[in-house]
BAMARFI-872883 format. One record per atom (N, C-alpha, C): x, y, z; residue in three letters; residue number from 1. Coordinates in steps of 0.2 Angstrom, whole numbers, plus 5000, padded with zeros to 4 digits. Each point is the difference from the previous one (the first is absolute). Last residue first. Example, Ala and Ser with C-alpha at 12.3 -4.5 7.8 and 13.67 -1.06 7.14 Angstrom:
BEGIN
c1:5064 c2:4989 c3:5035 residu:SER num:2
c1:5004 c2:5006 c3:5001 residu:SER num:2
c1:4996 c2:5005 c3:5003 residu:SER num:2
c1:5002 c2:4972 c3:5000 residu:ALA num:1
c1:4996 c2:5006 c3:5000 residu:ALA num:1
c1:5004 c2:5006 c3:5000 residu:ALA num:1
END
This chain:
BEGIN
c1:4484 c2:5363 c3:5072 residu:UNK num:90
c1:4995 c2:5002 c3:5000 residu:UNK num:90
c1:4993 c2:4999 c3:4994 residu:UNK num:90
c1:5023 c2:4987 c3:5007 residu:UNK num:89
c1:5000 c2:5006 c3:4997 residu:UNK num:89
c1:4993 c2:5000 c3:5002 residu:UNK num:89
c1:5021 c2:4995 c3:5016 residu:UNK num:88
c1:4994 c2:4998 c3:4997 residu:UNK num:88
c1:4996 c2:5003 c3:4995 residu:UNK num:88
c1:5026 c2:4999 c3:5004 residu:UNK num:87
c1:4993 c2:5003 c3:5001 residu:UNK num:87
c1:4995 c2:4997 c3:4999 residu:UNK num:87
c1:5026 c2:4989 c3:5007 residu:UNK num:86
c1:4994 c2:5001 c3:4994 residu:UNK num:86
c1:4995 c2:5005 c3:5004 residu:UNK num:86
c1:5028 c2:4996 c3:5010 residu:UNK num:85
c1:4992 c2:4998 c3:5000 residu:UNK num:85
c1:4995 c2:5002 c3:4996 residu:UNK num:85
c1:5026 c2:4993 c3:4995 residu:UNK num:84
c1:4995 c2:5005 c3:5004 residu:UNK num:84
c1:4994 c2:4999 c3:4998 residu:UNK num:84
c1:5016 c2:4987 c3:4992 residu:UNK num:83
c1:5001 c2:4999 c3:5007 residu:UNK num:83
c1:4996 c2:5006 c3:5001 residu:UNK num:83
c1:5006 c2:4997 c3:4978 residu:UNK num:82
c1:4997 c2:4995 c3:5001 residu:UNK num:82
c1:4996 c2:5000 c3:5008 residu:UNK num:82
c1:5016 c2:5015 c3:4991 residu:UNK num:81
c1:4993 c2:5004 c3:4999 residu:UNK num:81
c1:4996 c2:4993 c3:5002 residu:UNK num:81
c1:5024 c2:4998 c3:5002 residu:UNK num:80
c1:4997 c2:5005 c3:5004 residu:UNK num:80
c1:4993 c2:5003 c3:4999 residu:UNK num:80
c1:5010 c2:4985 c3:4983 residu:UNK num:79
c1:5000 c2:4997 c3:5008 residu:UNK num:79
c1:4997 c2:5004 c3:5006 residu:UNK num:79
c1:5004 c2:5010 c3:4979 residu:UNK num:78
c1:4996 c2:4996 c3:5000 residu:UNK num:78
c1:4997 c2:4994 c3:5006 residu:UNK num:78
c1:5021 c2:5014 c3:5000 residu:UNK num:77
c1:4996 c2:5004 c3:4999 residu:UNK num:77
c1:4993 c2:4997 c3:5000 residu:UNK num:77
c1:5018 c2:4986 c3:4996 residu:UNK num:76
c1:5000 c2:5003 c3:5007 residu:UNK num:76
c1:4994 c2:5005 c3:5000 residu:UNK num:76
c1:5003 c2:4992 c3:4982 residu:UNK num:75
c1:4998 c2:4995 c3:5001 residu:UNK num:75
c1:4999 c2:5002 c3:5007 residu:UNK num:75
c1:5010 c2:5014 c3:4983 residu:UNK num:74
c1:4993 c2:5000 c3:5001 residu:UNK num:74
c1:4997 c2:4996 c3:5004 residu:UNK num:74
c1:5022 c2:5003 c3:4998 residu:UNK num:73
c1:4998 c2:5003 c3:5004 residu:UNK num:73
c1:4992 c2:5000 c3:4999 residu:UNK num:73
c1:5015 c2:4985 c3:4991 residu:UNK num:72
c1:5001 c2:4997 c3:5005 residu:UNK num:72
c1:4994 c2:5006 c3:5007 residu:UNK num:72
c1:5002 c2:5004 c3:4975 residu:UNK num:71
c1:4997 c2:4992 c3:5002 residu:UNK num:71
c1:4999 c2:5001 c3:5006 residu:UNK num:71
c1:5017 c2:5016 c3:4989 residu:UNK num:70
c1:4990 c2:5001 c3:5003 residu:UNK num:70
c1:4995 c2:4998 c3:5004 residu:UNK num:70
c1:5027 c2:4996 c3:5008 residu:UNK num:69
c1:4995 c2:5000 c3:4993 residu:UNK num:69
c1:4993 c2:5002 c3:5000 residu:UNK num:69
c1:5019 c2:5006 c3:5020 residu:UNK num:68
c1:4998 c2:4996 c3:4997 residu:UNK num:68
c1:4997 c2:5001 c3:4994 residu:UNK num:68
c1:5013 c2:5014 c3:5011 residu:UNK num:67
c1:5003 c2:4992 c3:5003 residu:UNK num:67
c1:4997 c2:4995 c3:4997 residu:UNK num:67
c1:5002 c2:5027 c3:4990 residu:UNK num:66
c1:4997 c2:4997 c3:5004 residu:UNK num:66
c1:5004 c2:4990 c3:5001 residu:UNK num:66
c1:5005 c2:5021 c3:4988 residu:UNK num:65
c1:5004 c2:5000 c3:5007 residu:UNK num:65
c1:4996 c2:4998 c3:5004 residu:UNK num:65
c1:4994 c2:5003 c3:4978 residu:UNK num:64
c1:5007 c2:4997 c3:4999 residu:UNK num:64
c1:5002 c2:4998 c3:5005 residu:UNK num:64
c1:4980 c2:5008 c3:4990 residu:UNK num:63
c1:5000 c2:4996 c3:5004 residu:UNK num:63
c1:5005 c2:4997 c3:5003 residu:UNK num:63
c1:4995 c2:5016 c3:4983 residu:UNK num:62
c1:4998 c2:5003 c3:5006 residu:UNK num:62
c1:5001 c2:4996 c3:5007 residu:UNK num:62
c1:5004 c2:4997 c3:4976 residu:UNK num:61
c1:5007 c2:4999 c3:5003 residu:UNK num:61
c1:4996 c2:5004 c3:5005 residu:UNK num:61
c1:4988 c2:5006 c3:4981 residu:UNK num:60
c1:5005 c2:4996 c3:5000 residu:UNK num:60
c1:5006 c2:4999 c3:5005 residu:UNK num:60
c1:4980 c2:5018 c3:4994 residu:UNK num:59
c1:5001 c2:4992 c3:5006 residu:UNK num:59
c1:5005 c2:4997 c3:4998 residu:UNK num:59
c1:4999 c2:5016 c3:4985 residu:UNK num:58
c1:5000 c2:5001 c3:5005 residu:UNK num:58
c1:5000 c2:4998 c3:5006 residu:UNK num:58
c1:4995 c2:4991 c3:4978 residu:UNK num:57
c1:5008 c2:5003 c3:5003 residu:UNK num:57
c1:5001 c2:5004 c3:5006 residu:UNK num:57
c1:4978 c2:4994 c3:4992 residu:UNK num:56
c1:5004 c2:4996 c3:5001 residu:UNK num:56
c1:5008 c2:4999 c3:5003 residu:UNK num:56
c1:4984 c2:5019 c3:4993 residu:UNK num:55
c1:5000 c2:4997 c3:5008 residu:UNK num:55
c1:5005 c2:4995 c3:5001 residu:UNK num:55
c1:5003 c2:5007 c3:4978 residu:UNK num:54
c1:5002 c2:5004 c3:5004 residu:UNK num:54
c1:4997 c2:4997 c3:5009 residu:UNK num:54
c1:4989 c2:4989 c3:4982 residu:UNK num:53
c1:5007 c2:5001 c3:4999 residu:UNK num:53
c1:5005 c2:5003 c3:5006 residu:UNK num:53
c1:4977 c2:5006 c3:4997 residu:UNK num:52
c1:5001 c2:4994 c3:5002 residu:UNK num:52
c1:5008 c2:4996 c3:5002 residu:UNK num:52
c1:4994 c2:5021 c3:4988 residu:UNK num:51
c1:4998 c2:5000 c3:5007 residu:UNK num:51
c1:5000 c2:4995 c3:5004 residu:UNK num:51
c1:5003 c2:4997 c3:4975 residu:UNK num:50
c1:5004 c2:5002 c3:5001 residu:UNK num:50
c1:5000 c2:5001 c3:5009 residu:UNK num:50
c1:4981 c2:4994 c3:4990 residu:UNK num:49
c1:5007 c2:4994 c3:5000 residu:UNK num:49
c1:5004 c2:5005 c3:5002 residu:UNK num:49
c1:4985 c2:5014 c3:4997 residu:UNK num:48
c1:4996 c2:4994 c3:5006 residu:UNK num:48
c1:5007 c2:4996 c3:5001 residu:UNK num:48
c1:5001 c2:5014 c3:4982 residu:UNK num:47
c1:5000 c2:5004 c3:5005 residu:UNK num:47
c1:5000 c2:4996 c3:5007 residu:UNK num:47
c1:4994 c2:4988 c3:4978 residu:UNK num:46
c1:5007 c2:5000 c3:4999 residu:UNK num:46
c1:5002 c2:5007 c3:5006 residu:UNK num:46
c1:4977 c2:4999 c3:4996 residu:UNK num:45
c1:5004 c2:4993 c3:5002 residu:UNK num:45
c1:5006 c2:5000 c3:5000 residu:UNK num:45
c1:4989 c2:5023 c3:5002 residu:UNK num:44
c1:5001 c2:4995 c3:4996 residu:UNK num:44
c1:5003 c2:4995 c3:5004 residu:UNK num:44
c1:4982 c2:5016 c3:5011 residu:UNK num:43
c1:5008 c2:4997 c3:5001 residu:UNK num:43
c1:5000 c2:4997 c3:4990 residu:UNK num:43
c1:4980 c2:5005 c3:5015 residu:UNK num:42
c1:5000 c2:5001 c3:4993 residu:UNK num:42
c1:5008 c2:5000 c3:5000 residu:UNK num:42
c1:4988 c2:4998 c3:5019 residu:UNK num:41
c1:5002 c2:4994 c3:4998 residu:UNK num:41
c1:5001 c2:5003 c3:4990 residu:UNK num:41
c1:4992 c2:5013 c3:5018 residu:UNK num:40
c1:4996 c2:4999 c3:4997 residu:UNK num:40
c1:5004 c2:4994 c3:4997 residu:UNK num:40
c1:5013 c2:5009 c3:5015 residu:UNK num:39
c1:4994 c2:5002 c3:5003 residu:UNK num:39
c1:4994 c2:4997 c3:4997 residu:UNK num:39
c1:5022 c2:5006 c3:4989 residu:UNK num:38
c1:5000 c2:4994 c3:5006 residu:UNK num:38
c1:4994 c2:4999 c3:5004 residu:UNK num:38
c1:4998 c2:5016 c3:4982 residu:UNK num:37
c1:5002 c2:4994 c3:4997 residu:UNK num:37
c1:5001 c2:4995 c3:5006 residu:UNK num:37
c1:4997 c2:5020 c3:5005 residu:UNK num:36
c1:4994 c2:4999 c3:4998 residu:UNK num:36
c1:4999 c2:4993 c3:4997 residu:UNK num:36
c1:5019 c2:5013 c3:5009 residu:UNK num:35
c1:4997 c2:4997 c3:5003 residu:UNK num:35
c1:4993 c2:4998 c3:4998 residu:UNK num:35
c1:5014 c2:5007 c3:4985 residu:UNK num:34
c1:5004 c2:4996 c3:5002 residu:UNK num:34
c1:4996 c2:4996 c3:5006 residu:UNK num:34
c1:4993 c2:5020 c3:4990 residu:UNK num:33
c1:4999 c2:4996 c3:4995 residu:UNK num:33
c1:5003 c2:4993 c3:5003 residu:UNK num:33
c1:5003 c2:5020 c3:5013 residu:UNK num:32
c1:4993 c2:4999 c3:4999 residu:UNK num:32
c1:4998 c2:4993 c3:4995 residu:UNK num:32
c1:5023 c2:5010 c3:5000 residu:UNK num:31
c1:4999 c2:4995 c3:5007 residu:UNK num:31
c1:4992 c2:4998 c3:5001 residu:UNK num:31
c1:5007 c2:5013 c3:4981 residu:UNK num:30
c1:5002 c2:4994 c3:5000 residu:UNK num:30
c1:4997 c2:4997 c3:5004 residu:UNK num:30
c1:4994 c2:5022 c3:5002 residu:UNK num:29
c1:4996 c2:4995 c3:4993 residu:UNK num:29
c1:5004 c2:4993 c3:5003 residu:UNK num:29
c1:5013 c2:5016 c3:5009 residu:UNK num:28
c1:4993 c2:4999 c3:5005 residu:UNK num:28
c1:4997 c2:4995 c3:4995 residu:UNK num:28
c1:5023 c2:5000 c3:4993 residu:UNK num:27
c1:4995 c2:5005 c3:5002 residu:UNK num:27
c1:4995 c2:4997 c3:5002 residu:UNK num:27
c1:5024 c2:4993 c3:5007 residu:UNK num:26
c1:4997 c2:4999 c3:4995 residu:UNK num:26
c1:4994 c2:5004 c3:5000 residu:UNK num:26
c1:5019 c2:4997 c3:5015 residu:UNK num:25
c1:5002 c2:5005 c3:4993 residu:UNK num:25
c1:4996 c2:4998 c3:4994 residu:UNK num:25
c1:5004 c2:4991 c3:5025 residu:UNK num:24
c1:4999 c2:4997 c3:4994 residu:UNK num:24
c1:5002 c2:5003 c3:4993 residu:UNK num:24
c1:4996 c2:5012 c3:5022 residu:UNK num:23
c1:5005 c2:4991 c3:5001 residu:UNK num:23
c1:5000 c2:4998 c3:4993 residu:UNK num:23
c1:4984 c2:5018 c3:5004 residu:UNK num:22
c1:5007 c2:5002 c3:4996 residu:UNK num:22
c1:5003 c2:4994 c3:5004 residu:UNK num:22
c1:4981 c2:4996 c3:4996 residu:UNK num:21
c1:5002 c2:5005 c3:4993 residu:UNK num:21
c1:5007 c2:5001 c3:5001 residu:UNK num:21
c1:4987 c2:4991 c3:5018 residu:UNK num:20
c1:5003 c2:4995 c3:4995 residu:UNK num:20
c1:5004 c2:5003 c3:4996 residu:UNK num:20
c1:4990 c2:5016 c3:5013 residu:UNK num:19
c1:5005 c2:4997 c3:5006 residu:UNK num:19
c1:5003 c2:4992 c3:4992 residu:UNK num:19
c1:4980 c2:5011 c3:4995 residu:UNK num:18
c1:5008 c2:5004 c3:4999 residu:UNK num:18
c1:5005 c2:4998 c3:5004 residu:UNK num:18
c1:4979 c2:4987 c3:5000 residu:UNK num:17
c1:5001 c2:5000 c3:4995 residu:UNK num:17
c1:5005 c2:5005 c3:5000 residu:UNK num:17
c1:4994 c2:5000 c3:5020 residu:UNK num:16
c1:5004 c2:4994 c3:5000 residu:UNK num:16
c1:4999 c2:4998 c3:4992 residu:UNK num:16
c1:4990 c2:5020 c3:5005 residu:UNK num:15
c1:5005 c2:5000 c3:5003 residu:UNK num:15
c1:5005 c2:4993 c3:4999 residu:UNK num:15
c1:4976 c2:4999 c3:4993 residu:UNK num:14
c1:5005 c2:5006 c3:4997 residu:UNK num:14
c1:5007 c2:5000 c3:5002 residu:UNK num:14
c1:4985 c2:4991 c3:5012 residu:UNK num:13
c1:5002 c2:4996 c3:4995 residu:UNK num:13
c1:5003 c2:5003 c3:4995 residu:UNK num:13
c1:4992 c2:5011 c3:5020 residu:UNK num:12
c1:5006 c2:4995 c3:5000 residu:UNK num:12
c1:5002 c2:4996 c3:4995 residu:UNK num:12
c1:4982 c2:5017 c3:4998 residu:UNK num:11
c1:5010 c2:5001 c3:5004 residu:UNK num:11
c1:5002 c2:4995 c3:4997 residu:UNK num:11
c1:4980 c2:4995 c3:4988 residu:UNK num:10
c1:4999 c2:5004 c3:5006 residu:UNK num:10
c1:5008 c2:4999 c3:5000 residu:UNK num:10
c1:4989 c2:4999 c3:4975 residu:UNK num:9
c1:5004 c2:4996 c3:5008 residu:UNK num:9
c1:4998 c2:5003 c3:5004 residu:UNK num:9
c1:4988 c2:4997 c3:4976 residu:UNK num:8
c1:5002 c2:5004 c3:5006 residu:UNK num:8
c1:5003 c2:4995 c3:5005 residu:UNK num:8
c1:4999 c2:4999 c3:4972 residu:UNK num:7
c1:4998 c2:4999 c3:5005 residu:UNK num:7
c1:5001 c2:5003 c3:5004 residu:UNK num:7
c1:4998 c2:4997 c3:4973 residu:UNK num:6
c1:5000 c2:5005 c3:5004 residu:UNK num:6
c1:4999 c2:4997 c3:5009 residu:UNK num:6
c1:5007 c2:4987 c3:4973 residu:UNK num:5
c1:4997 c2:5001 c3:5004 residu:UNK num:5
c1:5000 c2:5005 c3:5007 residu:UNK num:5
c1:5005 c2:4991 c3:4974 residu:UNK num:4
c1:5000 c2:5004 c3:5003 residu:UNK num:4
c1:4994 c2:5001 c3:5007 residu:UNK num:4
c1:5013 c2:4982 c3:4982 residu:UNK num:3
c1:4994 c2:5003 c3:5003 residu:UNK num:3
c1:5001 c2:5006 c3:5005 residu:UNK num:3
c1:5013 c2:4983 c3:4977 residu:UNK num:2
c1:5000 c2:5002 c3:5005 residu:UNK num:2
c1:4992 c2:5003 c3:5002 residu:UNK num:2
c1:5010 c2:4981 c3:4982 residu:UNK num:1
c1:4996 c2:5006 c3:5001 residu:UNK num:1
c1:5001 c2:5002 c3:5008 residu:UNK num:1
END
């Protein structure tokens, strides 16, 4: 079952809906539907995974041209937060 529903933009949301329209080549309805769906979590599961997926490949091999490992960097990092001085809390 579909709905019909009537809303108002101001400019700019307007604008960055046709500025999408025309990158994309999809109709204003869609991208409206599309962002409503990431926004509201109304995604299909199988949209989710797949988004996931894809980050995933995309990090892949960010760390290449590093010297050391996670491990070795979170410890440094953690080492460093060990040594500074606390607030007192309120």
């Amino acid at each position: 079952m579909s709905h019909r529903l009537q809303v108002t933009l101001d400019d700019h949301q307007y604008e960055a809906l046709v500025h999408e329209r025309e990158r994309t080549g999809a109709s204003l309805a869609e991208i409206v539907r599309k962002a409503v769906d990431r926004t509201l979590g109304a995604e299909h599961p199988s949209t989710r995974a797949e988004a996931f997926r894809r980050g995933l490949r995309a990090a892949a091999g960010v760390w290449h041209d590093r010297d050391e490992d996670g491990v070795a960097y979170q410890r440094r990092v953690r080492a460093g937060l060990a040594e500074r001085p606390r607030v007192a809390s309120q």
